[in-house]
Phi, psi and omega in degrees: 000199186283142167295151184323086133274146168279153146234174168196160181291115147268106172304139166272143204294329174282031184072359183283198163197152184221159172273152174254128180247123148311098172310133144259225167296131161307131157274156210232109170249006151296304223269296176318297185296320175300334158303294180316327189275335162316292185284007155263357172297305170310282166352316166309274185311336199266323148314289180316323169291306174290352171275339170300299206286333153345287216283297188302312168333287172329307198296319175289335168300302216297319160298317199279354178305268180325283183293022168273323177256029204222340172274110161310314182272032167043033179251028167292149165285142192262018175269329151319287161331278158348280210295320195268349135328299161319304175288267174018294163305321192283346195273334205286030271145288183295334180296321175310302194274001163268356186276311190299310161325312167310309204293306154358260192315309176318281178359278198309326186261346155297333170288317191293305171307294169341312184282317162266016177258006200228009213289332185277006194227324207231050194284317200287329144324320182267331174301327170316313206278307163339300211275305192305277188290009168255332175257317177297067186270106176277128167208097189282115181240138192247103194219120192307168187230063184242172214270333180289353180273011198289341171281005195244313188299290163353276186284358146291330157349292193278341192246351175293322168297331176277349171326273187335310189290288198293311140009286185279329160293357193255013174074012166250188154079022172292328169243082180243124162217139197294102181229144193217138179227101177266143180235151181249248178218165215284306198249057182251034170075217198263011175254036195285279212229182185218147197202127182238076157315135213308135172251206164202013174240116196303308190326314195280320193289306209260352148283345167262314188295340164296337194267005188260136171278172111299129195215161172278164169233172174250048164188154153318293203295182200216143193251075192274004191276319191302293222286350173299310185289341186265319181297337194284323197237044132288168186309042184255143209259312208252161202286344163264137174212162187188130160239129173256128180271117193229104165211166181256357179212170171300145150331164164301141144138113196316314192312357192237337178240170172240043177296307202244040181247353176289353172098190170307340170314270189291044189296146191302151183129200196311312178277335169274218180214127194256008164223062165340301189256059166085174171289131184307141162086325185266142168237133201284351195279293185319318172288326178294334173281340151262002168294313174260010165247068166256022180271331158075059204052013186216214186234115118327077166306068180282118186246161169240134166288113188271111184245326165240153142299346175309338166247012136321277176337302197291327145312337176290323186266317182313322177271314168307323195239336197244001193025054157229112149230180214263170153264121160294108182234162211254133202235011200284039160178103183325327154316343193275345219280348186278288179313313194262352158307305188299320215284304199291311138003264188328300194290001208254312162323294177309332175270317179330303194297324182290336151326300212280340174265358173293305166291026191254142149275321171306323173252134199234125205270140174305125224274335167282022188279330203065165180266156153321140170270118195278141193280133173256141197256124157273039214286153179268135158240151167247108226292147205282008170284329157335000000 
């Protein structure tokens, strides 16, 4: 973080507030920066080492798989599995926290350039932008409420405060606030979507997920066009913002799914799409292509919680044919859902900061500095064959 300065809040007539920062003892933030950039160098090396042995880890279950079913007399040990099961987890767990120290450290060291290129002229405007996009936070979940989501539903229940609470230990998220849209499908009335515009009282957030059902449909596809067009015309206000789209099936519309390309296989109904060309009135490319240019001076985070295959394709035309792509995290098992919420938070902060240094006209970075590496979420799974 920044070195040891007093700072304090100077209020603003519009009520706003940026930080002012109090010259102390000067600092040599060249000598800071060459440090910062050592340890992500090390950082660096050390991710990459935990992901080879990962990655070998894997591959040696994967052998031991294979002769396992290939050995008749069963006599491989299962305590072998079990151990390449163990490593695994422990490395994917060690990749994590070398990923998070990396991300850190970039952080840290885009707040040090900044502060020391800019002390003479736009310090307090950018520190304001800082203290704003690490704390000021929109976090929205767009989710289907159909009857195969009810464990999903379940477990944001269960699991949004501590989202929050880990949020807020890593010092972000001081003004984090919350929204949620559930949608179902076009002719379930008045219960096709639900829509809880942003709060900041968690209490208040996990009293509307009581009231959200899970209900049954007569299709497959989903009216995931509605809950996009509903998320599009919330409060949103702070400069970091992130949405996660969470369904277990495709949008309406043939072009995305292969519900209904089968001959007599998919017939429209329980198994198809009863609105083959989409959802009426909406065109979902459009609401999703303004969902992600919502940033408003800040960054816009779309992630899709990936849960079947059954929604591939349809991310597959959102990037191919619409140039929208989605950032994907693998959401397949509700338990995942507390970890990778967080993770995409931390990460969503992070390209914010790097927005506001990227868009500084003042820092012009040195050409032996190199560039940053934008951190990639790479999640490990470990297959449930183990």
């Amino acid at each position: 973080m920044w070195p040891k300065k007093n700072k304090k809040l100077v209020s603003l007539g519009g009520g706003g507030a940026v930080l002012e920062e109090i010259e102390g003892e000067e600092e040599d933030d060249s000598d800071d920066e060459e440090d910062i950039q050592q340890q992500i160098s090390d950082a660096e090396k050390k991710e990459a080492k935990v992901r080879v042995d990962l990655d070998e880890s894997m591959k040696a279950a994967q052998q031991l798989m294979e002769k396992s079913k290939s050995d008749t007399t069963n006599n491989l040990p299962t305590e072998l599995l079990s151990q390449c099961n163990t490593e695994i987890s422990n490395f994917g767990e060690q990749l994590d926290n070398a990923t998070k120290s990396r991300e850190e450290l970039a952080a840290k060291l885009h707040r040090c350039r900044l502060k020391r290129r800019m002390r003479e002229s736009s310090i307090k405007d950018v520190l304001g932008k800082l203290d704003a996009v690490e704390n000021e936070i929109d976090l929205v979940f767009i989710m289907d409420a159909t009857v195969s989501m009810g464990p999903y539903i379940d477990g944001a229940k269960q699991t949004i405060r501590k989202i929050v609470e880990k949020i807020k230990a890593d010092g972000k998220g001081k003004d984090l606030r919350l929204g949620f849209v559930a949608y179902r499908d076009i002719d379930d009335g008045s219960d096709r979507y639900q829509v809880l515009d942003f709060v900041d009282d968690v209490s208040v957030f996990e009293r509307f997920l009581e009231g959200v059902k899970p209900i049954r449909n007569n299709d497959r596809a989903e009216d995931m066009a509605v809950g996009i067009q509903k998320a599009n015309e919330l409060s949103w206000m702070h400069p970091t913002r992130v949405a996660f789209i969470v369904g277990d099936n495709a949008c309406h519309g043939t072009e995305f799914h292969d519900y209904c390309n089968s001959g007599n296989d998919y017939p429209a109904g329980i198994f198809g799409d009863n609105y083959p060309t989409g959802t009426p009135g909406i065109n979902i490319v459009s609401e999703l292509s303004k969902l992600r240019t919502n940033p408003s001076g800040g960054t816009m985070n779309v992630f899709f919680g990936r849960i079947t295959k059954k929604t591939d394709k349809m991310i597959e035309r959102f990037a191919s044919v619409h140039n929208i792509d989605l950032e994907v995290v693998d959401f397949s098992s509700p338990e995942m859902v507390e970890k990778v919420v967080v993770k995409s938070v931390r990460h969503s902060v992070f390209n914010s900061v790097s927005l506001i240094d990227s868009q500084s006209k003042l820092v012009e970075y040195e050409a032996n500095r190199g560039k940053m590496k934008k951190a990639k979420m790479k999640p490990y799974t470990i297959s449930k064959d183990f």
